[in-house]
Wavefront OBJ file of the C-alpha trace (Angstrom):
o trace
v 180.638 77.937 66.112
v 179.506 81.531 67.293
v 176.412 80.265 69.121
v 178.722 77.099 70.517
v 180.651 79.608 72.402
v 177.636 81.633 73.804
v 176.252 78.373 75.243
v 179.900 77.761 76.812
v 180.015 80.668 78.599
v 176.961 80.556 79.543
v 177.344 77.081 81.215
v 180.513 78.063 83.084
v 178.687 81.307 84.382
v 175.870 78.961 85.960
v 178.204 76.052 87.262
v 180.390 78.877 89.367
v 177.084 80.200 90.743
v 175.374 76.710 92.270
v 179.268 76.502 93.427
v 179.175 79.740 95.372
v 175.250 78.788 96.557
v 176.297 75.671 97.716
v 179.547 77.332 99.198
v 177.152 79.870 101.172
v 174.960 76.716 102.646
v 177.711 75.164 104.057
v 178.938 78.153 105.553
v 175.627 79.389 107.564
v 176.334 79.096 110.913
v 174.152 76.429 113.278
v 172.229 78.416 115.569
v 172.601 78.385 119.208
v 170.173 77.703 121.322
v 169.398 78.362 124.977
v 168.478 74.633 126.732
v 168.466 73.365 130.389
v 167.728 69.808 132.313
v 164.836 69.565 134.463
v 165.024 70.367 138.073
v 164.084 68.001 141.261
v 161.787 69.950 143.805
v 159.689 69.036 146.063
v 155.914 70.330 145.329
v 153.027 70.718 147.630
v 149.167 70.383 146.316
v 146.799 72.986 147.591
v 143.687 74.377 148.021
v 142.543 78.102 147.843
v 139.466 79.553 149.636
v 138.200 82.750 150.699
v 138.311 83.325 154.298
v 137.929 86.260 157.242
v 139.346 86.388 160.716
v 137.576 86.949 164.308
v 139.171 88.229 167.107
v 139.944 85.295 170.042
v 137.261 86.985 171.734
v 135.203 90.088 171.491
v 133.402 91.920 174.259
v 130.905 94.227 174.242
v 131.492 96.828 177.195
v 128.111 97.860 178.245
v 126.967 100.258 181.032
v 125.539 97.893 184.086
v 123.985 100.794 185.908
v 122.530 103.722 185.075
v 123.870 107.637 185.871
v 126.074 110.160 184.212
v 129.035 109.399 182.165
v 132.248 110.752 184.176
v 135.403 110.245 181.853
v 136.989 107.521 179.724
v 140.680 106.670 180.228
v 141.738 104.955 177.173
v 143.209 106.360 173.553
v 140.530 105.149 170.921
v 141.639 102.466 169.030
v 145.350 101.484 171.020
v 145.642 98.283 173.290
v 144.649 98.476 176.846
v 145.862 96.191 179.584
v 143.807 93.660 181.610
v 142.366 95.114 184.507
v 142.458 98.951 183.521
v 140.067 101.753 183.911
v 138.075 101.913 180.539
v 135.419 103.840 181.903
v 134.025 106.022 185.135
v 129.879 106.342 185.494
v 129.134 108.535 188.554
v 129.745 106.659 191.402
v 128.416 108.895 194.425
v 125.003 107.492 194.364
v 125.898 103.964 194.892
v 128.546 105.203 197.426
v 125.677 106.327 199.680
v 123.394 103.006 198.740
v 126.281 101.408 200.130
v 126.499 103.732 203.464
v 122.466 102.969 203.896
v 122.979 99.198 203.557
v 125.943 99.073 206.105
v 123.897 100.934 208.394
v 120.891 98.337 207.575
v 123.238 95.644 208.658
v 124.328 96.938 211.698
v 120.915 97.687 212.850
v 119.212 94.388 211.767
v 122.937 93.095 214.172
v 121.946 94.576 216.806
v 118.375 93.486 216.495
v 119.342 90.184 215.602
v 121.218 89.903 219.202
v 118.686 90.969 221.325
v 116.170 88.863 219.790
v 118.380 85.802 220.131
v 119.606 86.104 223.393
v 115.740 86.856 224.762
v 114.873 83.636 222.660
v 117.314 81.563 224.681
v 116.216 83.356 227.729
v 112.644 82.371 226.874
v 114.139 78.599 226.473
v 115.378 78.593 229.877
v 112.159 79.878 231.206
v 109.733 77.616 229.408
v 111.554 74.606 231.116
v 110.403 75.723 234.494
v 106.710 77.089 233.150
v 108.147 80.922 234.438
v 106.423 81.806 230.943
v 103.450 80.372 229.086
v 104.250 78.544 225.710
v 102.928 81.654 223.186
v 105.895 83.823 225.132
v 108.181 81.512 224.239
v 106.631 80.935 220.424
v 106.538 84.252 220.478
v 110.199 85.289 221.124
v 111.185 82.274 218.805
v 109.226 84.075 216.369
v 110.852 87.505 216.601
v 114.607 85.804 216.355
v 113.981 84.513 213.255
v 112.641 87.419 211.571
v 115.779 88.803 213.452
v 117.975 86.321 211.550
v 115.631 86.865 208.143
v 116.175 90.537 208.349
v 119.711 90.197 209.288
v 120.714 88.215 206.026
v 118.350 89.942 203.706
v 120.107 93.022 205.209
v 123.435 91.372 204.428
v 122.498 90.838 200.880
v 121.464 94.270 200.264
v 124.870 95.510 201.195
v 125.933 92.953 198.586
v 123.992 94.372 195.896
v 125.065 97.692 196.303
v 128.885 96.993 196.563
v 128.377 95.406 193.254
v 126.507 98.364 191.553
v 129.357 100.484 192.935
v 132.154 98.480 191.448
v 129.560 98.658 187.950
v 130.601 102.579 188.057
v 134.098 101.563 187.278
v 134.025 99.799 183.834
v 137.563 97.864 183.322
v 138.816 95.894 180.844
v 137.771 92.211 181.299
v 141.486 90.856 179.355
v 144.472 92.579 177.136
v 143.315 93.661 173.853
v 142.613 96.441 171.017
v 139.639 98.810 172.067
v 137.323 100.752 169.621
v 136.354 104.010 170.351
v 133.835 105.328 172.897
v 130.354 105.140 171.767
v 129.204 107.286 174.961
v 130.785 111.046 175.494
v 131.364 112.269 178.849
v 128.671 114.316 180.111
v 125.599 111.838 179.046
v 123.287 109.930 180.849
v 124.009 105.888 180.284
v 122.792 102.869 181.592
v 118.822 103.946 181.584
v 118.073 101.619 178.157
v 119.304 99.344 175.230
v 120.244 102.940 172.945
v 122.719 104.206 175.423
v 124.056 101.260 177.404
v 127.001 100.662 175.103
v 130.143 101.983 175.428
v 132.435 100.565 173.445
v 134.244 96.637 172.173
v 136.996 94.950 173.107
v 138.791 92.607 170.815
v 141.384 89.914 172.229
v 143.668 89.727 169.138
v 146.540 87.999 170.304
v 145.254 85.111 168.807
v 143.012 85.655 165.839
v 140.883 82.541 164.048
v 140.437 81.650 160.808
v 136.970 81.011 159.566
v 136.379 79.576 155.843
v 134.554 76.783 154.477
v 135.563 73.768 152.265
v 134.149 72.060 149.758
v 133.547 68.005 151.422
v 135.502 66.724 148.577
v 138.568 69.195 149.136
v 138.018 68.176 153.012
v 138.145 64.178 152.450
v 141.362 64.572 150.460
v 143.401 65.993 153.040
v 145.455 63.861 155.170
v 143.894 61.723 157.420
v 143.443 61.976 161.521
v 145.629 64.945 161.043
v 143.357 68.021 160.137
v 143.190 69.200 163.046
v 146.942 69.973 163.039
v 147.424 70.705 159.418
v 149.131 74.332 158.877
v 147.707 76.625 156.646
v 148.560 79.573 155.354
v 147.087 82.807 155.363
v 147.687 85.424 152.443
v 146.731 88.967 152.180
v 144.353 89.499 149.164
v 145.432 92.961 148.697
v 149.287 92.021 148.881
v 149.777 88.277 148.257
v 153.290 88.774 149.893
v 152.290 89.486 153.120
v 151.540 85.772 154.602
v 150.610 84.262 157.606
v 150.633 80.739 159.537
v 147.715 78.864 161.760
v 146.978 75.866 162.442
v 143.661 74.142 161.639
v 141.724 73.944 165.402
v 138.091 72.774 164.394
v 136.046 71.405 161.625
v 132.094 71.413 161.357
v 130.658 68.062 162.495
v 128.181 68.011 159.905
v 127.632 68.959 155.940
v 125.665 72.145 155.057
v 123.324 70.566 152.823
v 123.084 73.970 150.793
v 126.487 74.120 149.863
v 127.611 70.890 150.422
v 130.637 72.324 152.891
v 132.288 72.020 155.878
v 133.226 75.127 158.196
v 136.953 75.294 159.536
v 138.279 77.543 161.779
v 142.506 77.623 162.122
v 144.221 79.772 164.616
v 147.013 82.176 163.812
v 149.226 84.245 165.949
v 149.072 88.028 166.093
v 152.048 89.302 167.962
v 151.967 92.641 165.940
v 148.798 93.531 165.248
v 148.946 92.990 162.071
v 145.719 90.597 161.303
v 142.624 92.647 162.448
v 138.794 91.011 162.883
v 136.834 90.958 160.242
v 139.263 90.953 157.337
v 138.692 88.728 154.577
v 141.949 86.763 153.665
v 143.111 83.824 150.878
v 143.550 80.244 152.647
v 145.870 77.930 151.117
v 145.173 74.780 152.864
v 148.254 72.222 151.929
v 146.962 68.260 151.080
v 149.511 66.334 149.065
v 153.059 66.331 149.011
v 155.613 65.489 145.943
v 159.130 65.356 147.450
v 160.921 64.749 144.202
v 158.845 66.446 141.466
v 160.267 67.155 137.841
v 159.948 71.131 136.927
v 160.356 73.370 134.484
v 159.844 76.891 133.922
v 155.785 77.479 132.646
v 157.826 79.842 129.445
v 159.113 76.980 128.307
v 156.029 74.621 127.549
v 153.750 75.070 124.791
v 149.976 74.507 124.068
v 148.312 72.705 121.423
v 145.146 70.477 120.978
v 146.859 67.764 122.363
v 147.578 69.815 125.600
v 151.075 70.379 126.795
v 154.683 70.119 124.701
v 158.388 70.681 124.569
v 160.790 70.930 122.494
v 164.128 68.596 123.622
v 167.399 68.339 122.306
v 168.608 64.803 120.943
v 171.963 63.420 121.023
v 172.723 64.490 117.813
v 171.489 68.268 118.880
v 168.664 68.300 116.587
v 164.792 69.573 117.774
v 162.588 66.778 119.163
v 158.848 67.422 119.887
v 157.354 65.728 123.494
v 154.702 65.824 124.228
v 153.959 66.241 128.187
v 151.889 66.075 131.148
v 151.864 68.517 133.989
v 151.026 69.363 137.375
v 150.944 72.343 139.807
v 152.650 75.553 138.877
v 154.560 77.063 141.251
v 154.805 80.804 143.126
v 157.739 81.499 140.640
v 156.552 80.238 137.625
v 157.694 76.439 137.567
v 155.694 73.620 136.224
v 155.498 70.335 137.412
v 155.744 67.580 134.898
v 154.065 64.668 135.826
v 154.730 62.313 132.390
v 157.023 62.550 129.683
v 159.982 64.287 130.644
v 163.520 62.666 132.431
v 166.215 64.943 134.552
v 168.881 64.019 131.548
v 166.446 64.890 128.713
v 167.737 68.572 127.257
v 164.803 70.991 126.836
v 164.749 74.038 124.496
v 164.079 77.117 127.691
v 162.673 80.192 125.414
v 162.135 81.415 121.693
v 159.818 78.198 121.413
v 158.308 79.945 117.522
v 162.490 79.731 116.905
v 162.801 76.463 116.137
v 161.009 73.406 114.699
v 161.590 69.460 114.676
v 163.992 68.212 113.015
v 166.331 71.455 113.579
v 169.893 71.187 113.724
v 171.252 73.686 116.818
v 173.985 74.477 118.948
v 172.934 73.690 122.522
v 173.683 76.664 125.388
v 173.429 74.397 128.143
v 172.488 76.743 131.433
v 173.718 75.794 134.878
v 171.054 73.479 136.949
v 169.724 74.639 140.164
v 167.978 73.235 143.230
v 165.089 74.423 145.265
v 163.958 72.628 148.437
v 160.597 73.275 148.444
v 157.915 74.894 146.105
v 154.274 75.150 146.966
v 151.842 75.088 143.760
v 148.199 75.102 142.617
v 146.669 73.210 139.868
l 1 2 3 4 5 6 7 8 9 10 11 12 13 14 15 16 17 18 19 20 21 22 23 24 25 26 27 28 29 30 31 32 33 34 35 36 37 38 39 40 41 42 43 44 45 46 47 48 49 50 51 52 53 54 55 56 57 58 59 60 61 62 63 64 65 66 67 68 69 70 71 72 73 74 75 76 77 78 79 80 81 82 83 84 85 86 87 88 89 90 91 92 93 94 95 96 97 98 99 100 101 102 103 104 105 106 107 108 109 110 111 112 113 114 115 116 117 118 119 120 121 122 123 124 125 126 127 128 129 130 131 132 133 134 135 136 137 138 139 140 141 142 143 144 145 146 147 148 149 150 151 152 153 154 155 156 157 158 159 160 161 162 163 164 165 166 167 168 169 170 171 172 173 174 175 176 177 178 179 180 181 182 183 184 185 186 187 188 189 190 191 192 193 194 195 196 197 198 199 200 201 202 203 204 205 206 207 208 209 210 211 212 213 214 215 216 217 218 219 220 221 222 223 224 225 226 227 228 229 230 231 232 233 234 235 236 237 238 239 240 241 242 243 244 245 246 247 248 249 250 251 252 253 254 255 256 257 258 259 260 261 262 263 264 265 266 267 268 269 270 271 272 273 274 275 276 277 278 279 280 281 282 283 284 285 286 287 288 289 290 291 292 293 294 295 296 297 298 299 300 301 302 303 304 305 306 307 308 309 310 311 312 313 314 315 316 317 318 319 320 321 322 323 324 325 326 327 328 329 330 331 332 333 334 335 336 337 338 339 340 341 342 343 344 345 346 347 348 349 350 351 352 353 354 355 356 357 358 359 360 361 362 363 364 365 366 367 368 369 370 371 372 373 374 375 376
């Protein structure tokens, strides 16, 4: 009877603790969970290659006659104007070349007159045999070495009204000058090691220069490359960016590297592109104007490539498995296969939950971007 009782109270001890268990399981609360739909964007394809830009044109300002270097007139490294004074080389001895030559001219003038109007005496003459026929050779003789001496005369004064204007070294357009290679004081102009003076750059306008893979090339659109916009980024600060327009492709393939060379141009109202800087291209070739994305955080990897979780009508976990496209500036993946804009995706804390899983959806508010541009 003793050991009946034990086993009672024993069995009433266990029943009201599976009753309290089974009291604390049905009081756990359902965890929430942060989800979202997917949004529509429109996605652009791209390709990325190394590039460098060139000035619009450069010009080497070289001395074009020889003497002393008088002065320079520019601030090394600042824009100068079209038409200004870069440079002065002594000009005093081509001012005098250019006294002798005038006086050559008039002289060989005057010459030139008296031999011409005793020539046309001499015709007259000859008509009536006043003169024999070697006078009148003669004096046809003398006016045209006259006339010879006259224009060679002529062109000498030419010559040295253009080595005077050399002394004055301007600039040939509006652009960003270097600094002087020459200091005042030296002798230029005599040889190849002192002639140069300095470089020009036209940067207005800067090109592009970068080569493409013939592949990449043949998938962009068609009859349109030469008008395809492309943008320029700075490698050191992706944010800084720039546009051009493609200008010019390579009419043949290297056959070393199997590419094409394209030039684009790009605008340079501020200065801001300089030659010889090596730059990112993203060249644009395929457009998706209503692309399914989500954010890259909430995708996971496993053999079978991409998943996500989703959120079935009766809120439990549901595991997809996806396919995706480009990813975006700010993180957002396209999905290409597998996912719908009313499907409910699970957005973070992926390791949180599992199939299967009962939850509390916390639905987040959809948004809308126009335009996203994305690289595989």
């Amino acid at each position: 009877m003793k050991a009946f009782s034990i086993i009672c109270v024993i069995s009433i001890l266990l029943l009201a603790g599976c009753g309290k268990s089974k009291k604390q399981q049905e009081t756990t609360p359902t965890p929430s969970v942060a989800v979202d739909h997917p949004q529509l964007r429109t996605v652009v394809y791209t390709f990325e290659y190394p590039g460098y830009l060139q000035a619009e044109q450069t010009v080497n300002l070289v001395a074009r006659v020889s003497g002393y270097l008088e002065s320079y007139q520019f601030t090394p490294g600042q824009r100068v104007s079209e038409g200004q004074t870069l440079f002065v080389i002594e000009p005093q001895p081509y001012k005098d070349k250019v006294t002798q030559a005038e006086a050559n001219v008039e002289s060989s003038k005057s010459k030139l007159a008296y031999t011409k109007a005793s020539y046309e005496r001499m015709q007259e003459a000859v008509k009536t045999k006043a003169i024999s026929e070697i006078d009148y050779l003669q004096a046809q003789s003398d006016y045209g070495e006259a006339l010879a001496a006259y224009e060679e005369a002529r062109s000498q004064l030419s010559l040295a009204n253009i080595d005077l204007s050399y002394c004055i070294v301007k600039a040939p357009f509006t652009g960003r000058i270097s600094r002087n290679m020459v200091d005042p004081g030296n002798m230029v102009g005599t040889d190849a090691g002192n002639s140069a003076l300095a470089t020009i750059y036209k940067d207005n306008q800067m090109y592009l220069y970068f080569n493409m893979a013939y592949p990449d090339f043949a998938r962009l659109p068609k009859n349109t490359p030469s008008a395809l916009p492309v943008t320029i980024q700075d490698v050191n600060n992706p944010e800084k960016t720039w546009i051009a327009a493609l200008d010019y492709n390579s009419p043949n393939i290297d056959l070393t590297t199997g590419t094409l060379n394209l030039r684009a141009i790009a605008r340079n109202p501020n200065g801001e592109l300089l030659s010889g800087m090596y730059v990112k291209v993203i060249v644009p070739y395929k457009s998706v104007p209503k692309a399914i994305v989500i954010p890259e955080s909430s995708l996971g990897t496993n053999q079978g490539g991409r998943y996500v979780y989703l959120v079935g009508p009766d809120d439990t976990i549901v595991f997809r498995q996806v396919e995706v496209g480009v990813l975006t500036p700010d993180g957002m993946r396209e999905i290409t296969s597998g996912l719908t804009l009313e499907d409910r995706y699970v957005t973070k804390a992926l390791i949180n939950v599992r199939p299967g899983m009962k939850i509390k959806p916390d639905v987040r508010a959809v948004g809308v971007c126009p335009l996203l541009i994305g690289r595989k």
